[in-house]
C-alpha positions as a Python dict, from the first residue, in 0.01 Angstrom:
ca = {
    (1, 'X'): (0, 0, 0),
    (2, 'X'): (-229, -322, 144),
    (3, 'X'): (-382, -322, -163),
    (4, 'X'): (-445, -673, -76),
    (5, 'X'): (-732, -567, 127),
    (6, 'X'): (-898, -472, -140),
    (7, 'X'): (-1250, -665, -313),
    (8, 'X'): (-1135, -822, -666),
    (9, 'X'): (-1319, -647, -961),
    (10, 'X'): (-1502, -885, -1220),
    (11, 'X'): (-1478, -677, -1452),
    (12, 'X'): (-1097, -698, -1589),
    (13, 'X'): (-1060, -911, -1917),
    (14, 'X'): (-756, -999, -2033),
    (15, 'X'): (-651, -947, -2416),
    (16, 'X'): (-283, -996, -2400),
    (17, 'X'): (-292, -1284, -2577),
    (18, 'X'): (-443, -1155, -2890),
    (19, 'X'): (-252, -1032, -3164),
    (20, 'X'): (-246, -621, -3135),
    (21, 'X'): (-78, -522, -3449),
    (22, 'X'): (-420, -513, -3625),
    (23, 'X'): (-521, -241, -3893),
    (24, 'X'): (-814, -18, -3921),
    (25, 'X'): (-1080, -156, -4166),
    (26, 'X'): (-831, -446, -4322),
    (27, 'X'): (-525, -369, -4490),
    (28, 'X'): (-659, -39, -4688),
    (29, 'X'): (-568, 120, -4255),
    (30, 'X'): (-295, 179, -4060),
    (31, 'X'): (-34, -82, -3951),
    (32, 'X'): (94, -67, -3610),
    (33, 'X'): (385, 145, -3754),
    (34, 'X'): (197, 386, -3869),
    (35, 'X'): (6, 410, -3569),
    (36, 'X'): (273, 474, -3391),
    (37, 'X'): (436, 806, -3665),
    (38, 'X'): (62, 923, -3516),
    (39, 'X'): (155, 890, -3214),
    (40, 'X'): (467, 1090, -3273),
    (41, 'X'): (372, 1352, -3458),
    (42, 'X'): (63, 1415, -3250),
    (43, 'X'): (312, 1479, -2935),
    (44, 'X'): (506, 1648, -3134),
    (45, 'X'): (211, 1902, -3266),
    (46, 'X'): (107, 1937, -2857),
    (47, 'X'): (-221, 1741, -2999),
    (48, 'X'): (-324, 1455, -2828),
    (49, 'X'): (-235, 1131, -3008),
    (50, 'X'): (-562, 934, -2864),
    (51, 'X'): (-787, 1168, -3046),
    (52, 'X'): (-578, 1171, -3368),
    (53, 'X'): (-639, 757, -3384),
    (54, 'X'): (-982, 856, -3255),
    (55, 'X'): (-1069, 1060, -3577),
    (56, 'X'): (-858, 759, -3768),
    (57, 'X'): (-1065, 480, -3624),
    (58, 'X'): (-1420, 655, -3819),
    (59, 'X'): (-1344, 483, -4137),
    (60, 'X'): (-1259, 100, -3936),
    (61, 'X'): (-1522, -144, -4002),
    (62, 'X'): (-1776, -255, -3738),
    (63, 'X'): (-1594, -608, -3678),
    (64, 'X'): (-1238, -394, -3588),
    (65, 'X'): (-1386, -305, -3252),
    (66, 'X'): (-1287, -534, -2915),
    (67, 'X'): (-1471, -840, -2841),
    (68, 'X'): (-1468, -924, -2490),
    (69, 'X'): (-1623, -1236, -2607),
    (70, 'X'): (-1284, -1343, -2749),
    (71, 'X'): (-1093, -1258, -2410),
    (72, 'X'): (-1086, -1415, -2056),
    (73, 'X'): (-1063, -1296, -1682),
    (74, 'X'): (-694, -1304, -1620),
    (75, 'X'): (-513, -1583, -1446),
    (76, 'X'): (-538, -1624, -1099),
    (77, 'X'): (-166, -1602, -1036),
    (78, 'X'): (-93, -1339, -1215),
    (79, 'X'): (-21, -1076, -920),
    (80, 'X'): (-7, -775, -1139),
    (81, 'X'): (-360, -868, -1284),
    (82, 'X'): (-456, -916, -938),
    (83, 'X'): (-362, -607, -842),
    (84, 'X'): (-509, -459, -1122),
    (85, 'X'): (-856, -607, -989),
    (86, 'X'): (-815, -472, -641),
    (87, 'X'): (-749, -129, -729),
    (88, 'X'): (-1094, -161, -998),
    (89, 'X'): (-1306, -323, -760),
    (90, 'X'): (-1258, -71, -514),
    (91, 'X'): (-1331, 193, -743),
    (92, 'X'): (-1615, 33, -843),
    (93, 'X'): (-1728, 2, -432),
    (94, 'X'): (-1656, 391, -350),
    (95, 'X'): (-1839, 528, -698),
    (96, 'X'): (-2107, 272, -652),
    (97, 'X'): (-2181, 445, -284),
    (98, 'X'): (-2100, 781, -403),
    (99, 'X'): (-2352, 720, -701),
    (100, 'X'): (-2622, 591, -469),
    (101, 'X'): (-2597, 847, -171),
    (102, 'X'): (-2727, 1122, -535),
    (103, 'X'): (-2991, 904, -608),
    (104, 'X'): (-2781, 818, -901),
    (105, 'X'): (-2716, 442, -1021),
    (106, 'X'): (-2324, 353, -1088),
    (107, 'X'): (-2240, 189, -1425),
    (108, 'X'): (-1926, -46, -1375),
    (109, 'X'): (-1678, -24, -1684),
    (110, 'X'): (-1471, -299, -1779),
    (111, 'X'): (-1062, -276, -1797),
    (112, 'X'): (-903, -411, -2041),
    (113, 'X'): (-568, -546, -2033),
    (114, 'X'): (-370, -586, -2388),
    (115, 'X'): (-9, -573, -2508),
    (116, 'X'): (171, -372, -2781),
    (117, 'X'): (-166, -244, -2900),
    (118, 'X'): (-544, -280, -2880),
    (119, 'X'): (-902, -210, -3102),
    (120, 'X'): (-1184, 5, -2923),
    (121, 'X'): (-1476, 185, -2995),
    (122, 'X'): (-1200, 464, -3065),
    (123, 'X'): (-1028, 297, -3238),
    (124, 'X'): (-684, 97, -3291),
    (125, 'X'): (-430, 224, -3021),
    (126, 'X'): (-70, 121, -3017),
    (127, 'X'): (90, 85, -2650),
    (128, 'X'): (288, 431, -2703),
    (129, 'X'): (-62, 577, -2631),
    (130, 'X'): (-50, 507, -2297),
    (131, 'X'): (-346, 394, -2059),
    (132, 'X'): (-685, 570, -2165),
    (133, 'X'): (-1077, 533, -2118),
    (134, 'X'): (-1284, 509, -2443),
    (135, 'X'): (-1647, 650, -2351),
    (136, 'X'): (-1757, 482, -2736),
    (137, 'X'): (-1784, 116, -2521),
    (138, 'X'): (-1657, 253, -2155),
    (139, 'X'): (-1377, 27, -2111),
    (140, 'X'): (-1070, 120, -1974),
    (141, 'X'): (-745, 12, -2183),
    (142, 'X'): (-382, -104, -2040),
    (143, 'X'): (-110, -212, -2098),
    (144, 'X'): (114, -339, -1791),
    (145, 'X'): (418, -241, -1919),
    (146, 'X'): (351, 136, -1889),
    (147, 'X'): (356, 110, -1527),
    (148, 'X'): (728, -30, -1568),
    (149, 'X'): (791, 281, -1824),
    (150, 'X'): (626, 442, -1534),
    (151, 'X'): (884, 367, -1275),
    (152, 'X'): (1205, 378, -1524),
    (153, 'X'): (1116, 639, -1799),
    (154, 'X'): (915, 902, -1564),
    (155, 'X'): (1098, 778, -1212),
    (156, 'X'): (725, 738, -1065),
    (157, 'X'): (763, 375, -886),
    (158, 'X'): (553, 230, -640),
    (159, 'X'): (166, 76, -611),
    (160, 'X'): (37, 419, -520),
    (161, 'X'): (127, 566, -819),
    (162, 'X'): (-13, 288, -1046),
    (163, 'X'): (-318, 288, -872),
    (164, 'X'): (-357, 677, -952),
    (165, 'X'): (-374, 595, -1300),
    (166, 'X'): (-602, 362, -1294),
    (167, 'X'): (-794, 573, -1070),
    (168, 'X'): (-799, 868, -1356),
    (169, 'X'): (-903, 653, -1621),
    (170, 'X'): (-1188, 550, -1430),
    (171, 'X'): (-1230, 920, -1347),
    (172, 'X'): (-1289, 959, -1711),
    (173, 'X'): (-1570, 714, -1700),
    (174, 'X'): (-1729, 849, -1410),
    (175, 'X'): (-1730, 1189, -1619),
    (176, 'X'): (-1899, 993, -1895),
    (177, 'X'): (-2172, 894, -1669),
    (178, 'X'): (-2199, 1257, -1502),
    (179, 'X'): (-2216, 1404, -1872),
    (180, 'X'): (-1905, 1581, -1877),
    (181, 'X'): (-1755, 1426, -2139),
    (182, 'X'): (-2060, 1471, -2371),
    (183, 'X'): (-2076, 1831, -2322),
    (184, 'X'): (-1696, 1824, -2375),
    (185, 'X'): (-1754, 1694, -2736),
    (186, 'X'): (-2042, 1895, -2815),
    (187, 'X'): (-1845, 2214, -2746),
    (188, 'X'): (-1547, 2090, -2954),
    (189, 'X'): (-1849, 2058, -3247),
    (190, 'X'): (-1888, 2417, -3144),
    (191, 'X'): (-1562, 2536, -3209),
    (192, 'X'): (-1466, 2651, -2860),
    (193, 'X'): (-1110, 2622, -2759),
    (194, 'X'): (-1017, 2281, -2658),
    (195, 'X'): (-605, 2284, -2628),
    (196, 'X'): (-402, 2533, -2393),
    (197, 'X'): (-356, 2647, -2010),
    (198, 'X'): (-731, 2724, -2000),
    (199, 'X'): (-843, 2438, -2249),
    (200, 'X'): (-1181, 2208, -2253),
    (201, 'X'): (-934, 1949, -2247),
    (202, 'X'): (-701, 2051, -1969),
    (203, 'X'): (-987, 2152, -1735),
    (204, 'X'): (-1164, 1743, -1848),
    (205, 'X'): (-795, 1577, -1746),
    (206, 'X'): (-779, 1798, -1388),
    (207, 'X'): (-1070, 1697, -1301),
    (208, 'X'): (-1035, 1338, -1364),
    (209, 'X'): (-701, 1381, -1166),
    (210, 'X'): (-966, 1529, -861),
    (211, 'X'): (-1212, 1263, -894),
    (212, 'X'): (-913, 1004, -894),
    (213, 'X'): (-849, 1194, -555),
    (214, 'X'): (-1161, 1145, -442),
    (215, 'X'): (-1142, 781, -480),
    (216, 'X'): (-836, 759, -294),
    (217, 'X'): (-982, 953, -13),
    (218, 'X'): (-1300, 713, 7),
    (219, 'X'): (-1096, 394, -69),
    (220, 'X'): (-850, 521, 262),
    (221, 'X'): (-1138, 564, 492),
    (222, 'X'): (-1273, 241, 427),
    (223, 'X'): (-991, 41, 404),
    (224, 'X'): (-675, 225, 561),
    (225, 'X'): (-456, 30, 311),
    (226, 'X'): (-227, 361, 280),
    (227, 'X'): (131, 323, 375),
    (228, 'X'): (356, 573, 451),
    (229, 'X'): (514, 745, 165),
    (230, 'X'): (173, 621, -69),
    (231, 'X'): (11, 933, -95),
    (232, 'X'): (369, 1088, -188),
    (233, 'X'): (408, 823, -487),
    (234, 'X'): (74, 917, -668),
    (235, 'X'): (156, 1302, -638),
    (236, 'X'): (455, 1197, -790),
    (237, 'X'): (302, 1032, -1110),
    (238, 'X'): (77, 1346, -1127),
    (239, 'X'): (415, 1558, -1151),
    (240, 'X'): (578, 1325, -1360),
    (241, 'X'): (292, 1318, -1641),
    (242, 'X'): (262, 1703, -1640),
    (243, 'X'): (219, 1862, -1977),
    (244, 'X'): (526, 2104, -1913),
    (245, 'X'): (747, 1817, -1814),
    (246, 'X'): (674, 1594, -2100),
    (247, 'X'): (697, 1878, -2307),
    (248, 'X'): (1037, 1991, -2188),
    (249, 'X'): (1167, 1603, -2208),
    (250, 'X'): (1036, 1552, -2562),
    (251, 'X'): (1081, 1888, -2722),
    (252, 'X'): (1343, 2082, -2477),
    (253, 'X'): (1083, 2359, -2449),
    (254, 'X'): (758, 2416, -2289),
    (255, 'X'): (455, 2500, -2500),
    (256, 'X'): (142, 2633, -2291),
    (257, 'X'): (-51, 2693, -2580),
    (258, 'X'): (-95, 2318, -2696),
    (259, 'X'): (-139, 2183, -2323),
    (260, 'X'): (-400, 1872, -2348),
    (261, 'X'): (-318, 1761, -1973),
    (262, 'X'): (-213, 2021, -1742),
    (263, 'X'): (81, 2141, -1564),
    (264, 'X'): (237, 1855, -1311),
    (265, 'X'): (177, 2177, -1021),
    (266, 'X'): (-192, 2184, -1133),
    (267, 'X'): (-209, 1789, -1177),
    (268, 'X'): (-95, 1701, -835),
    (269, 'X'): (-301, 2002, -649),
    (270, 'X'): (-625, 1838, -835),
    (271, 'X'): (-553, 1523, -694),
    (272, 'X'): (-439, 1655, -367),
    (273, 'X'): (-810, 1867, -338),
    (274, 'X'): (-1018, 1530, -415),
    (275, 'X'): (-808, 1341, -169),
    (276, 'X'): (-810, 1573, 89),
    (277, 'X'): (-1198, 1682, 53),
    (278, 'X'): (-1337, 1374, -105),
    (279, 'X'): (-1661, 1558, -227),
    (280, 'X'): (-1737, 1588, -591),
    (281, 'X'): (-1866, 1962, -570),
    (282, 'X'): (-1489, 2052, -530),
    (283, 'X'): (-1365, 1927, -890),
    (284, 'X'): (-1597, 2132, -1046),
    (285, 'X'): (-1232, 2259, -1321),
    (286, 'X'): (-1503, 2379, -1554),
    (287, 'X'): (-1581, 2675, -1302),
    (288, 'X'): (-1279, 2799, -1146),
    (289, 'X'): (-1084, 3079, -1325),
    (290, 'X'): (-717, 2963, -1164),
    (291, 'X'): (-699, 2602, -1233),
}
């Protein structure tokens, strides 16, 4: 991937080098340890772990919450930062356009790079979480060293595939923007079903996979920075991250009934639609009855 092609996003600060073992709302919280038996057990339940330390993080105080203030744009020899940037700023160019061609105006989120673990608006999230988009202060959260669990742990290597996820976090935002997430929530307050093959929360993670798609297919048209054997390295972080694969790793069994993600099929034939189509009407998961 000549990712170096690419326009460098502003908009990446870097909190590695604060400490991440913080607690929610002083010591009365959670240590990291703690955080991470959450983590655990919420994998373990099918439930997704983000949304466990989500419900956690209500009772933090107001000064537990990130401060960008306190951070700095990364170094400018760091090359995975820098790569980092190129794959934001580019999302930032195609959604900006995309935005902009439906009268609409494009809100840029900020990524946030941290180690071991991080406070958001959703609270305090230990590395074990994974990469994830908080719509409470629409920042994006990573940690670099998933994309090395990424390569070793799920066998996904390659700049492609890193870029993906990225890509789908900023998905999420994009779905923040659109309103999607909002009427996500407000259905959860409703009581409708949110885990499972046919989920709220399945159908909200395919389509960030298709929007992430979309990107990709925007992003290759105006740069052609796709190498041969790219588009095959993101499909295979979208299998790798299924819900029935994780499952079957963690648990030896596969559970459809507490799916939060989707099935690695259903995760790479999002992505595949949105990079093959590149038109928002065509991620519309909400809608269709075979996802």
């Amino acid at each position: 991937m000549r990712w170096k092609r690419a326009r460098r996003s502003d908009n990446v600060v870097d909190a590695r080098g604060r400490n991440g073992a913080r607690r929610f709302g002083g010591t009365k919280g959670l240590s990291l340890g703690g955080v991470a038996a959450v983590v655990i057990i919420g994998l373990l339940m099918g439930q997704d772990p983000l949304q466990i330390l989500g419900q956690l993080a209500g009772q933090a105080t107001q000064t537990s919450s990130f401060d960008s203030r306190q951070s700095a744009p990364p170094a400018a020899n760091d090359e995975q930062a820098e790569f980092v940037r190129a794959i934001l700023g580019d999302t930032e160019d195609t959604w900006r356009a995309l935005f902009q061609s439906a009268d609409r105006s494009y809100r840029d989120p900020t990524l946030v790079l941290f180690r071991g673990g991080v406070d958001s608006a959703c609270g305090f999230a230990d590395s074990a979480v994974g990469p994830f988009y908080c719509p409470g202060d629409q920042r994006v959260y990573l940690d670099l060293q998933f994309f090395r669990e990424l390569e070793q742990r799920f066998a996904a290597a390659g700049d492609f595939a890193q870029a993906y996820v990225i890509a789908h976090e900023v998905g999420h935002h994009v779905q923040t923007l659109l309103g999607v997430s909002a009427r996500v929530q407000a259905a959860r307050r409703r009581g409708e079903r949110m885990e499972g093959g046919n989920g709220l929360l399945v159908r909200q993670e395919l389509q960030a996979d298709c929007l992430a798609g979309i990107w990709a297919h925007h992003a290759q048209r105006r740069l052609d920075w796709l190498e041969p054997g790219d588009l095959e390295e993101a499909l295979n972080a979208a299998n790798a991250i299924g819900d029935d694969r994780l499952q079957k790793q963690t648990r030896g069994q596969v559970v459809p009934d507490s799916f939060t993600h989707g099935t690695s099929a259903q995760r790479m034939r999002w992505f595949k639609l949105g990079f093959e189509h590149g038109q928002v009407g065509r991620c519309d998961t909400f809608q269709v009855a075979r996802l």
